[in-house]
N, C-alpha and C positions, 0 to 999 in steps of 0.2 A: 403625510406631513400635516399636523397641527397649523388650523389659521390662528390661531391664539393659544400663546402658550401660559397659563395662571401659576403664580407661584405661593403657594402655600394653601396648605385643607383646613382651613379656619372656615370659622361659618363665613367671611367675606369672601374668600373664593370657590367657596362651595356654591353658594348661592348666584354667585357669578357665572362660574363654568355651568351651571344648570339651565341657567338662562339662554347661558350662550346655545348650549346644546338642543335645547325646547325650537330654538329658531335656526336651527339647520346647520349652526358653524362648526368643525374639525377643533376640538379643545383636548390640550392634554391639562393635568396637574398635575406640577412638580413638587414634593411634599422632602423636608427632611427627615420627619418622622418615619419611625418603623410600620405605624399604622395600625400598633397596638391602640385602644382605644380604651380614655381613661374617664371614672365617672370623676373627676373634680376638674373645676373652674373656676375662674374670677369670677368673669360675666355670671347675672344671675336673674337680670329679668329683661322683659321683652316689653315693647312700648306698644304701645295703638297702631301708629304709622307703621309699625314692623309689620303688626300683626294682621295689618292692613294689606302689606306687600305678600305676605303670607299668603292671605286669602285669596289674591289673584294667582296663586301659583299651585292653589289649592291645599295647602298645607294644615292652615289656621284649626280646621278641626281635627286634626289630628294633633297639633301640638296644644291646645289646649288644658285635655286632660293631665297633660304630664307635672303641672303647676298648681297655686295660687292665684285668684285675681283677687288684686286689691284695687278700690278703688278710690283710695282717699292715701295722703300722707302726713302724717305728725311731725311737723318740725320743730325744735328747738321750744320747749314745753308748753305744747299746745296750739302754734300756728299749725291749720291745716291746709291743703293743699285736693282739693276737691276733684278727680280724674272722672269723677261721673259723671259731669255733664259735657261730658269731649265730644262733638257732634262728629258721632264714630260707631260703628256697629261694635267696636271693642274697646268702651271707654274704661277704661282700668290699665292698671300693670300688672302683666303675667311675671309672677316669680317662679322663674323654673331656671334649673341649672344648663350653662350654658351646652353640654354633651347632649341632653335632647335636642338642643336645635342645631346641632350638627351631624346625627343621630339621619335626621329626617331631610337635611341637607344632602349628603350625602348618598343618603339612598336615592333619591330623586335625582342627582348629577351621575351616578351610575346605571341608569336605569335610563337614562336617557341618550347614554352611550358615550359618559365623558372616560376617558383615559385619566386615571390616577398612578404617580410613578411614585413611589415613596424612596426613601432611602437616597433622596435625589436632592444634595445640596449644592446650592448655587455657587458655581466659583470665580463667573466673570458672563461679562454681556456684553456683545458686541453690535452694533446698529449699522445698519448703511438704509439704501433709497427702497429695496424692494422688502427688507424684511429685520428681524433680530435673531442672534444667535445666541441661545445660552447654553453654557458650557456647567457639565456637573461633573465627579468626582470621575465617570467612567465613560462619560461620552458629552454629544452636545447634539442640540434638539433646535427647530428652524419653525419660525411661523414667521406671520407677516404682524404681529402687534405681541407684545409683552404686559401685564401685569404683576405688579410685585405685590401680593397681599399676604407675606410672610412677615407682620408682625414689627414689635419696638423696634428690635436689631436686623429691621429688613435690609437683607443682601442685596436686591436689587435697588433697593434707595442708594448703598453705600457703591454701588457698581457702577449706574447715573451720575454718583457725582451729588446728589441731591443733598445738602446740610438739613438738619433736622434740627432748629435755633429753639430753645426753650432753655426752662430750670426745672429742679426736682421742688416739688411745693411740699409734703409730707414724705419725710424717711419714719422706717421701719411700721409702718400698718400692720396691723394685725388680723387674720384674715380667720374666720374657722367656721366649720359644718358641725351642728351640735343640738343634740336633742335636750329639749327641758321639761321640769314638772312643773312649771307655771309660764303658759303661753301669752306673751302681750298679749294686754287688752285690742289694744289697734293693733291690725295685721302687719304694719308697718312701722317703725317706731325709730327716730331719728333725734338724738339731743346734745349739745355740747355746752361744757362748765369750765372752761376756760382752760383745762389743764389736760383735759379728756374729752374723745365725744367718742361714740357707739351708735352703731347702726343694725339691729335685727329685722329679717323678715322672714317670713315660712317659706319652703320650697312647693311645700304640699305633700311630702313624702316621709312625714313625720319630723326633717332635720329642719336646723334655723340658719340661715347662713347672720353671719356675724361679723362686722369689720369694727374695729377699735382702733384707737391712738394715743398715747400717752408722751405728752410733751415732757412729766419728770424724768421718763429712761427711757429716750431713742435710744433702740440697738440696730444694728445692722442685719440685711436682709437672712445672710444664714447664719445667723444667730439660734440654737431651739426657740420654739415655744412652748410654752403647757399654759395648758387648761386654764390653772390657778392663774395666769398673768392675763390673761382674756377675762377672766370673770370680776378679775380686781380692778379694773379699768370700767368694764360693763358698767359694776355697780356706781362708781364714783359719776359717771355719765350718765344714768339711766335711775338708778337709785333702786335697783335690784340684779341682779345675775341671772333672773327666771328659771335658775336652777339646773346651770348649764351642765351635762354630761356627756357619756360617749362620744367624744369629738372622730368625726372621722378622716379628720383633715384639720392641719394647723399649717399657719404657714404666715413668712413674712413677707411684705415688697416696700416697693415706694412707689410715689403717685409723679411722675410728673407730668407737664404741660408742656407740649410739644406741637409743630405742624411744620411738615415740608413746605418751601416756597411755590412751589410747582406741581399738581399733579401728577402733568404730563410733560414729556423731555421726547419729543420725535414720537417715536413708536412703542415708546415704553411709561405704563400709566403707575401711578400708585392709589390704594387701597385701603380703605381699613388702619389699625395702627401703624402699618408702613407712612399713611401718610400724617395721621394726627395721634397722640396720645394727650389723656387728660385724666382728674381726679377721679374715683368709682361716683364721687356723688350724684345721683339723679341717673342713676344705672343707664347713661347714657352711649358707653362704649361701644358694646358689639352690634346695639342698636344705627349709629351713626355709621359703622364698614359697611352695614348691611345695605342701610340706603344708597350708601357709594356704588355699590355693587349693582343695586337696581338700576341706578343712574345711568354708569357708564355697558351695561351690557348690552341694552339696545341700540346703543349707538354704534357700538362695536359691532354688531351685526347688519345694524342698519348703512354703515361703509362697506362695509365687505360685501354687499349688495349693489353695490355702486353710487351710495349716498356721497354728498360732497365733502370730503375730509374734513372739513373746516366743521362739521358737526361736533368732531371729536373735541373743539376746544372749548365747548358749552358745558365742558365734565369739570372744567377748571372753575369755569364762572361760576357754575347753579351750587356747586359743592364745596369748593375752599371756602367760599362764606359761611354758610353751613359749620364746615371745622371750627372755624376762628368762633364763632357764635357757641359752640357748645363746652369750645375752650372756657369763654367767660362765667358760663351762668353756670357750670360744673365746678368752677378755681372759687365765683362767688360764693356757694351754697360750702363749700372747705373754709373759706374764711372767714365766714358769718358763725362757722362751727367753732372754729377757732380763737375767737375773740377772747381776752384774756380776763379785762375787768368785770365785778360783778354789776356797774353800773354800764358797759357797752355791751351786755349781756341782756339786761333789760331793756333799754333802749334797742335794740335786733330785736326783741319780742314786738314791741309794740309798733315800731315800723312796719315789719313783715304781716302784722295783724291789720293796720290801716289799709296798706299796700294792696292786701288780698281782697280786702271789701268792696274798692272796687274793680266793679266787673269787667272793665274793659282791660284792667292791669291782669285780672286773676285769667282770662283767656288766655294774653299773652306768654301768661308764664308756663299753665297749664296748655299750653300749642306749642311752645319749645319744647320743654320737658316730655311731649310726647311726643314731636314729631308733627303731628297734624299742622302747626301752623307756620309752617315754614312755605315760602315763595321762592318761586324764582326767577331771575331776572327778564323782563320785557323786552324783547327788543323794540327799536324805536318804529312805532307807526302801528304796532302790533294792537289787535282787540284785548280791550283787557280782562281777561282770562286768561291767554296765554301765558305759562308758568304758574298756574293757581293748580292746587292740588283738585281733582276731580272727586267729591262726595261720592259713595256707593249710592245706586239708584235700581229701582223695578227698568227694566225694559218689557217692552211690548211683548215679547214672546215669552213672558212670564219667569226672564232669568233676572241675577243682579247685574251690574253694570265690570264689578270684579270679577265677577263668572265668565265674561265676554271675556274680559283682557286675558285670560288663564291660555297657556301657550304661546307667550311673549304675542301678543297679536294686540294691534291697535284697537280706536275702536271709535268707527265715525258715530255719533250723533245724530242725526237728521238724514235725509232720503236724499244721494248725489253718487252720480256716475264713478266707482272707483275702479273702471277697465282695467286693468293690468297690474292694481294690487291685490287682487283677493285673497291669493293665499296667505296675505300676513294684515288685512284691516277689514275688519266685523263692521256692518254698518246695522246700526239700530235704529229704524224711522223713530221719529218724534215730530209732537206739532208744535210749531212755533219757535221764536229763538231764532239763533244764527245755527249753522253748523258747528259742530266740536269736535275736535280729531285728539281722542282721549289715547296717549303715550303708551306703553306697554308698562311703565313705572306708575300709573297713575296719577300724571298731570299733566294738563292742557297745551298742545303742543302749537295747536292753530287753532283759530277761530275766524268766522266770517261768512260770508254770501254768497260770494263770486263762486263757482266752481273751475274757472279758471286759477283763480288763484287756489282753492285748493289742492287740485291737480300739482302746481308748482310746492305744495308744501309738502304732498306725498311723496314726490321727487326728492326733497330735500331730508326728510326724516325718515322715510321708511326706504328707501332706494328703489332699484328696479320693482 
């Protein structure tokens, strides 16, 4: 029997159940798909923090080559948007389509000995005190915690009980992969004229991925598209089509803005868009499941170890904010897109162009936007570090400090007795400083002196 049962093969429960499985736990996935496996996507680029999470899990170079890095972004005729200086071994955004990094997901969650059930939609969930039971089309399957990371129309949100309160912010987006004979100047190229805006960027595999909107003719999602209605919008936004051909994919959706109240409901967590949906802008999506996913798998593990349950409700804390925050500044960068007049059109320039100068604003933006600058919450009395993302660093035995963490393993800082955890926390001598007991997500989970009191934090976050 499965100690966790994840539901849905999206890169958030891929990356999830891999985790899980690197750290010892019984994981099935339960997938409705047939498991045919398709090369198109929304999702289409990967952020720093991802690639970050990446790296500890060992991934980052392999998925690398599959993409583009850009490291800069064009907004709205000439604000730029500077990824370079992201104090990050991977300051850029990798544009690559979202099927390689589930591609590399997946192999790594199989390979680690995760159970994938496909063909297995969920048709009800039942909770009591020692476990969950979810029921599919031809059977029913029992662990002791649930995940629902199957997506907008997540069944275990609607199973839960869980409302999903939001609105649609843009009907009918235009979506396409398409090769052209005059490639942007900037790798990235983002503009809106009140009526239209368009967004191209390379994959790196010759195709552009392309989103557009035309406020004169919303159509509806299945609606056709061609080519001709993407390149006529392109230009009115962009003031060229680049010469768009071969499309290998067209397609329509809509954007909205959504977040469950609750993570978590007992024994059953949410995910990825199970829990939040928001606009493509600032290619934020699959990037924000992903960290969910970092988030709540070592604690998942770290309970079923005999850590104290009450772990489990720092998934609600450190990450619904996180949601709500990506909500904003993804709905803002569509709205800013969308401004109608030609005089709030200029005025958005030249704000966003102040805004950016300075420096303590443009980290800000550039630390959301990529993940890197996000915190989380202190408890009270705590060193403050605690919930700061931990920097990649040299350690003494000439590895990086991400290379420790790889195999969901902690990883103390400084030279202290950890008896009876070794098999899940790497300890790295260093001189001076307090102790740091670096997360298997790569953030600060304790800090301090005492080795008593450390002892009591290894108990509390890493269990037995």
């Amino acid at each position: 029997m499965a100690e966790v049962i994840v539901v849905g093969a999206g890169p958030t429960g891929l990356l999830l159940a891999g985790d899980l499985a690197e750290a010892g736990v019984r994981v099935t996935v339960l997938e409705r798909r047939d498991g045919k496996v398709s090369n198109l996507s929304r999702a289409f680029g990967v952020h720093a923090r991802t690639l970050e999470q990446f790296d500890a899990r060992d991934l980052a170079e392999r998925l690398l080559p599959t993409g583009a890095a850009v490291a800069g972004v064009r907004l709205f005729g000439g604000v730029e948007v500077d990824l370079g200086r992201l104090p990050s071994r991977f300051p850029y955004l990798l544009i690559t389509p979202q099927y390689h990094v589930e591609e590399l997901l997946r192999e790594r969650a199989l390979k680690a000995g995760v159970e994938i059930v496909h063909n297995a939609e969920v048709r009800g969930i039942a909770q009591d005190a020692d476990g969950v039971t979810v029921t599919t089309a031809d059977r029913t399957h029992r662990a002791a915690y649930v995940v629902g990371a199957d997506g907008y129309r997540s069944a275990v949100r609607q199973a839960i009980g869980q409302p999903f309160p939001g609105k649609s912010v843009l009907k009918s987006i235009m979506l396409a992969d398409v090769r052209v004979t005059e490639p942007p100047a900037d790798l990235l190229a983002v503009n809106g004229v009140g009526d239209a805006f368009a967004f191209i960027a390379p994959f790196g595999d010759g195709y552009y991925r392309v989103f557009a909107w035309d406020r004169r003719h919303p159509r509806g999602d299945d609606e056709p598209l061609t080519l001709d209605e993407v390149r006529a919008v392109t230009q009115r936004a962009l003031g060229t089509d680049f010469g768009m051909h071969d499309a290998r994919w067209l397609s329509r959706f809509h954007s909205d803005e959504r977040q469950a109240p609750n993570y978590r409901v007992g024994r059953v967590f949410l995910a990825g868009d199970a829990a939040h949906v928001h606009s493509p802008a600032g290619g934020q999506g699959m990037n924000t499941g992903l960290q969910d996913a970092a988030n709540l798998s070592w604690k998942l593990a770290a309970v079923l170890r005999g850590a104290p349950d009450r772990l489990l409700d720092t998934y609600q804390a450190e990450r619904h904010p996180v949601g709500r925050s990506v909500l904003r500044s993804s709905g803002g960068i569509i709205r800013a897109a969308m401004i109608k007049s030609r005089v709030g059109r200029a005025v958005r320039g030249v704000v966003a162009r102040l805004a950016l100068s300075v420096p303590a604003i443009a980290r800000k933006v550039t630390g959301q936007l990529s993940g890197v600058g996000y915190t989380y919450p202190k408890p009270a009395g705590a060193h403050a570090l605690v919930g700061t993302r931990a920097e990649d660093r040299p350690l003494a035995d000439g590895r990086r400090l991400y290379e420790a963490l790889r195999g969901q393993r902690f990883v103390l800082l400084g030279d202290a007795d950890v008896t009876g955890w070794e098999d899940h926390v790497e300890v790295a001598p260093q001189t001076g400083g307090p102790l740091v007991l670096v997360r298997p997500d790569g953030y600060v989970g304790w800090a301090g002196t005492d080795p008593a009191a450390l002892r009591q934090a290894l108990a509390e976050l890493v269990g037995r």
